[in-house]
Each structure stands twice: as C-alpha cells, then as structure tokens.
C-alpha positions, 0 to 999 in steps of 0.5 A: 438330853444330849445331841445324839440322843435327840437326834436319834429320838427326832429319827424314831419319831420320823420311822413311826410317822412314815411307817403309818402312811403306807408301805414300801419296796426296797431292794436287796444290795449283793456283793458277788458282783465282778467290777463292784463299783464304789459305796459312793457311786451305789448310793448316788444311784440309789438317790436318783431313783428315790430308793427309800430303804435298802437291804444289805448282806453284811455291814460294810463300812465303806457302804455304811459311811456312804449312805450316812445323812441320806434318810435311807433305811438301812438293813444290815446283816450278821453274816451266817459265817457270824452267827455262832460267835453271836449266838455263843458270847454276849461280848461278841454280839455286843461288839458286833453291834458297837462296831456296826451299828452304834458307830453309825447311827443316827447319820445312818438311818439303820433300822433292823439288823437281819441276822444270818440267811436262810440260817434253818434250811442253809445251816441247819447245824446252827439253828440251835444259836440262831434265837441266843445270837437275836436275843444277844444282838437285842440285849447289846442294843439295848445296852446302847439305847438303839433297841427301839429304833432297830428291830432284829430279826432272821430272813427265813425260806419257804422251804421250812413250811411243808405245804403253802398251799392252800394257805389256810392249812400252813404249818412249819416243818416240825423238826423247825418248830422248837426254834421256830417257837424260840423265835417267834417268842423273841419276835413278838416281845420285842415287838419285831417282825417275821422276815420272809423270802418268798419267791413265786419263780421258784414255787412255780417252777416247782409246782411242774404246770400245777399253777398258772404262770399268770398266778406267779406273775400278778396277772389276771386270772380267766374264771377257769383259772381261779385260786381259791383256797377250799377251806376259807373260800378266800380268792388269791389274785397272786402266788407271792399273797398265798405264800405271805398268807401261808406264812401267817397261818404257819404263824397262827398254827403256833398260837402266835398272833400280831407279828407281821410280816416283812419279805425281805426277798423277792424277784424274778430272774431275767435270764436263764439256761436251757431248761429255765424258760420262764426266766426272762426279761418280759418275766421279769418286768412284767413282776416286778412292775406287778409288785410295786403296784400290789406292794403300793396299794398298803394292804396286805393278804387276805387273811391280813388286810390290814397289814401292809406287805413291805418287800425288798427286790432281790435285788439291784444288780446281777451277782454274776460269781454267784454258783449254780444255774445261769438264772442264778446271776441274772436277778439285777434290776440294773446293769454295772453300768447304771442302764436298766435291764428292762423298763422298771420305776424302782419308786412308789408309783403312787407317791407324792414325786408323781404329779400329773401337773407337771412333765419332764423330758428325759432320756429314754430308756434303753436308747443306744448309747451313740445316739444319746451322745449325739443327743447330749452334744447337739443339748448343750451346744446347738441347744443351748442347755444348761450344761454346767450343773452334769459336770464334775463336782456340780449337783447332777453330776453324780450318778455319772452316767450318760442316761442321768447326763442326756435326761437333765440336759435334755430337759432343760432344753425342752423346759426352755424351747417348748413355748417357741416349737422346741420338742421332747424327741432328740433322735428318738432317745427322749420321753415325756414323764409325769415322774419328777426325775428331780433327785439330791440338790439335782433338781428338774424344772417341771412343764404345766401339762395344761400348756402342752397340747398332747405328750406325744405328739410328732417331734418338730425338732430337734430330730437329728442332733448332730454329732458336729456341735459346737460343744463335745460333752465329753462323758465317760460311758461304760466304766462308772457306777453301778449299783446293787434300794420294814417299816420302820419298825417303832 
C-alpha cells in the first residue's frame, strides 16, 4: 500500500468515526467581497474559531493550499459557468476533479464536491446535464480511488417544492420531477446525500404575516401559536425543521427512502432597506445562535429524528458586490476586519473545548477599539504578560487582529495575577468564558473555576490601563484579515 493511499484510508476512517459521534455547522465561504483578505489569513480565522467544515463556491487554489494539514472538511464546487462542459464530456469532468481535487488530497481534507448552485431554478436551461455532469464528476472519482472519501451532490432552492407546507404534503415542482428522479437515483447509489438551501428569512417574508416571526426564529411559541401539521399531528417548533421535513416528503413522495439530508445554506440577513425590517442584527443573532444549538442536539426533523441536520451558515463575511436588494450583502457573520457583527460562537457549544472546570479571561466582544489597545499596552507592560508569543511568526500571532491579540495577552495576565487580586476587567474590554479559546500550537492556560469565587465579580484591577505603558504593542488594526467554517460522508 503506498503512503497516498494509506493516508487517505487513515482519513476515510477518521470521516466515518466523527460523522457517527454528532452533527455539525459549517458556514459557507463567498468570494463577492471588496478587500478579499488572503487564503492564508481566511484559514487562520477559521482555526481560532474551531471551524470544523467549510463550504466553498469554487475551487480556488490559493484556498485549497491554504487549507491543507488543517483537518478541515472541505466542500468545493463546480461553478454553474462549469456544469455544461462537465455534464457534456467525461474528459472534462475528469480533468476537472484531477485539477481540483486529486491534486489536494489527502493534505486536504475535501469530502464532497457540490456541483452547480440552484442549477434548477437559476439555469433551468442546464437542468437536462446537470445529473450527466454528477454521474461524470463520480466516475472520475472513481477512477482516481477518492469516490468513497467524496460524495457528489448539487445544492437545491425550495423554490422546486411547490407548497412546503404542511410538510407532510410536499412535492416537487412536476416540471422538475424527470431530473429530480435522475438525481435522486445517482444519490442514492452512490450513497450520497440530498443538499438543501433552506432559508426561514425568505419563506417568512413570503408567507406576508401568515407565520410568526418566532416559528422563523426557533423561539418559543404561545399554545395560540402552535405549527402543527393536520395530517400527521406532528408539532413543528421551527420554520427551518418543517422546510427540512417538506424536503424529506418530497423525497418520500417519489418512492426514494435513506438518503439524507445536508443544508448546505442557511442564515439570516443583519441589515436591510426600508421595506426589509426584519433584517436585523438582533435577528440575525438570535437565529444563528438558535441554530447552533437546534443543529448541536444530533436529531433531525420530526419525520427523521434520527438524522442529524448538518448545516452550513450562509455565510462568514458580507459579500458586499453582490446585486439586489441592501440585505443582499449583509449575511456575514464577520467583518473584513475579524470583529464579529454581533455576539455568535461559530463552535459546537456542546463539544469537548467547552469545559466548565476551567475559565479563560478574553477580550470582549465589540469593545472599542482604543480601549482594547489601552488594554493590550497596560497587559504586556505595567501587566507583565507574556507578550512574546502574539508577535510576528510566534504561535498566536495569526489571526493578526487586535480582539486575538488583547484575549491572549489578557489572559496570561489573569491566569498569573488572580491568586494575589489580579481581575478579568481592563477597562471594561475583558470577559471570563468556560469556551478554551485555545486554538493551532496558540495554546491558552485555563483557571480551575473552583479557585474563583464568583465570575463576575467587580473589577479590583486593573481598571484603567494606561495608554503611557512602558511597552507600546504596536499592532496593526483595520488593514488585516478577514474571513469568509456533510458529515463526512463515508
């Protein structure tokens, strides 16, 4: 057996392993985004926030390289300007995944390839090549001993299932149904999966007041408001389980059973126009902290409990050259700066870094930026942190941003001065989490919560840092990275 080989049966085994111990929540990288930072830097970000699997709109090669002895799952795609030269000849497609695939792997962790977008609704003129370009794209994997490792698929809208609701009654447009068949044929021989972007900001606002805006939003419904679907009694506590069981009925409807179902979008817009109220920051958290946890808990719908929902976030940063309305660009979960747009934990809140024996002091989130380099400056001089480790080419350097830089420095001050009064508080700009920040070979040491007393307690000190220390940290802020994080599918 040679080492490619094994290596890659070592990564087949390990995709199996992780994909039986729970599901998990990616988030989709776009490339419409004015100052794109580097691949280097985007993966960098990833890491800090223990972004496990990610979804990418092409198959870039900078992105591909960058993301290479990461053990992030990777999800590429055949552009929709791709699919007919896939679909039409076999040379093509296998050209296609020599170029972007085989050449990476196994240093890089891909494991499905999405081809096309929406092909049906946005290309509808392509849908006749759309299962010829899968079945070619499969047969070149094959060819290259990587069709167990990576699964093919093609991302669909909602908008090919005429009415989602109830869920029970789902079908598929029947103009669809032929190449639907075709698909769901190659789908389930190849032991693949169904990808689904469901967005509960856009059926809600379509449905004109006829849903509550909590059912869009995983929020707890009153008695009066229940969603219960007539036909099979089941409750539906969100609007994005009824559009993954509509999905599954649609499925079902065409005598096709066991192929299950990945979201491959999802999100909600922080901003809007005028006539796009909903589209808010509050919204927006409040949904995509709601999905983390629906996601985390590893069961699926009520018609599939037993299949977890993996689900990629649409998406990590704002695609702001993206046409249409203002909420159009607004569905980044980061800034092109590294700041978060609103409080979110990216990381499975339930996974093995969370560890309520141990608290870290980091910076917090959305402090202004003058005060966390006051903060930065009084930690690494008055403070006495360890400092060395956030410069350049040390192990928490990267990612180079002032929010990364405080949280460590910060940290090490606490994790040394809390036994003799020391406190998690620098201005304001510090919290106390249970999360391990600890991200790489940049590792963060971690307090006994025991030894504490309560977490949030009044500051004794330091309160005001000064901006006279003895040691200027001079970091750059504003001009650095940014980023745009299934089962693996064995």
């Amino acid at each position: 057996m040679t080492l490619q080989i094994w290596l890659r049966a070592i990564l087949l085994f390990c995709g199996l392993f992780f994909s039986a111990i729970g599901a998990f929540v990616g988030v989709n990288i776009g490339t419409d985004v004015s100052n794109l930072p580097s691949a280097a830097d985007v993966v960098a970000i990833l890491r800090a926030h223990q972004i496990t699997h990610v979804r990418l709109f092409d198959a870039d090669a900078h992105m591909l390289n960058a993301l290479s002895n990461t053990g992030i799952e990777v999800m590429v795609s055949v552009t929709n300007e791709e699919v007919l030269g896939v679909g039409e000849l076999p040379s093509t497609a296998a050209a296609w995944v020599n170029k972007n695939v085989a050449a990476y792997v196994p240093s890089t962790n891909i494991t499905a390839i999405a081809v096309g977008s929406e092909v049906l609704t946005s290309l509808p003129n392509a849908a006749p090549i759309l299962a010829p370009a899968m079945k070619n794209l499969y047969k070149a994997l094959v060819a290259s001993n990587l069709n167990y490792q990576v699964k093919v698929s093609t991302p669909h809208s909602m908008d090919i299932i005429s009415r989602p609701f109830p869920p029970s009654t789902a079908t598929f447009n029947t103009t669809s149904n032929s190449t639907i068949i075709q698909i769901l044929q190659f789908l389930r021989n190849t032991k693949s999966f169904y990808m689904l972007n469901a967005y509960p900001y856009y059926e809600y606002v379509k449905s004109n007041g006829i849903f509550p805006l909590e059912y869009a939003l995983f929020k707890p419904l009153s008695p009066v408001k229940q969603i219960v679907d007539p036909n099979t009694l089941f409750h539906y506590d969100s609007m994005f389980d009824a559009l993954v069981d509509a999905t599954y009925n649609a499925i079902g409807a065409l005598n096709f059973s066991g192929i299950p179902i990945v979201v491959t979008e999802t999100g909600w817009p922080w901003f809007g126009g005028g006539s796009e109220p909903d589209a808010t920051a509050g919204n927006a958290e409040v949904y995509n902290n709601n999905l983390i946890r629906r996601v985390s808990n590893d069961s699926g719908p009520p018609s599939q409990p037993t299949i977890p929902i993996n689900t990629y976030i649409y998406e990590l940063f704002n695609e702001d050259k993206r046409p249409g309305p203002i909420s159009e660009r607004n569905w980044g979960v980061l800034f092109t700066n590294g700041t978060p747009v609103y409080d979110l934990s990216l990381s499975n809140t339930e996974s093995s870094d969370t560890n309520s024996s141990r608290v870290f002091c980091i910076a917090r989130s959305g402090a202004e930026e003058k005060s966390l380099q006051d903060g930065l400056n009084w930690a690494c001089g008055h403070g006495q942190a360890n400092c060395v480790v956030i410069q350049k080419g040390q192990p928490c350097y990267n990612p180079d941003t002032l929010q990364n830089h405080a949280s460590y420095a910060y940290n090490d001050y606490y994790q040394k001065m809390r036994s003799s009064g020391g406190t998690c508080d620098f201005g304001g700009t510090a919290t106390i989490t249970t999360v391990d920040p600890s991200y790489g070979s940049c590792r963060f040491t971690g307090s006994s919560n025991s030894s504490l007393g309560p977490l949030f307690s009044p500051a004794l000190g330091p309160v005001g840092p000064s901006s006279k220390s003895s040691r200027n940290v001079a970091l750059r802020v504003g001009t650095i990275v940014a980023v745009t994080a299934a089962a693996v599918f064995g």
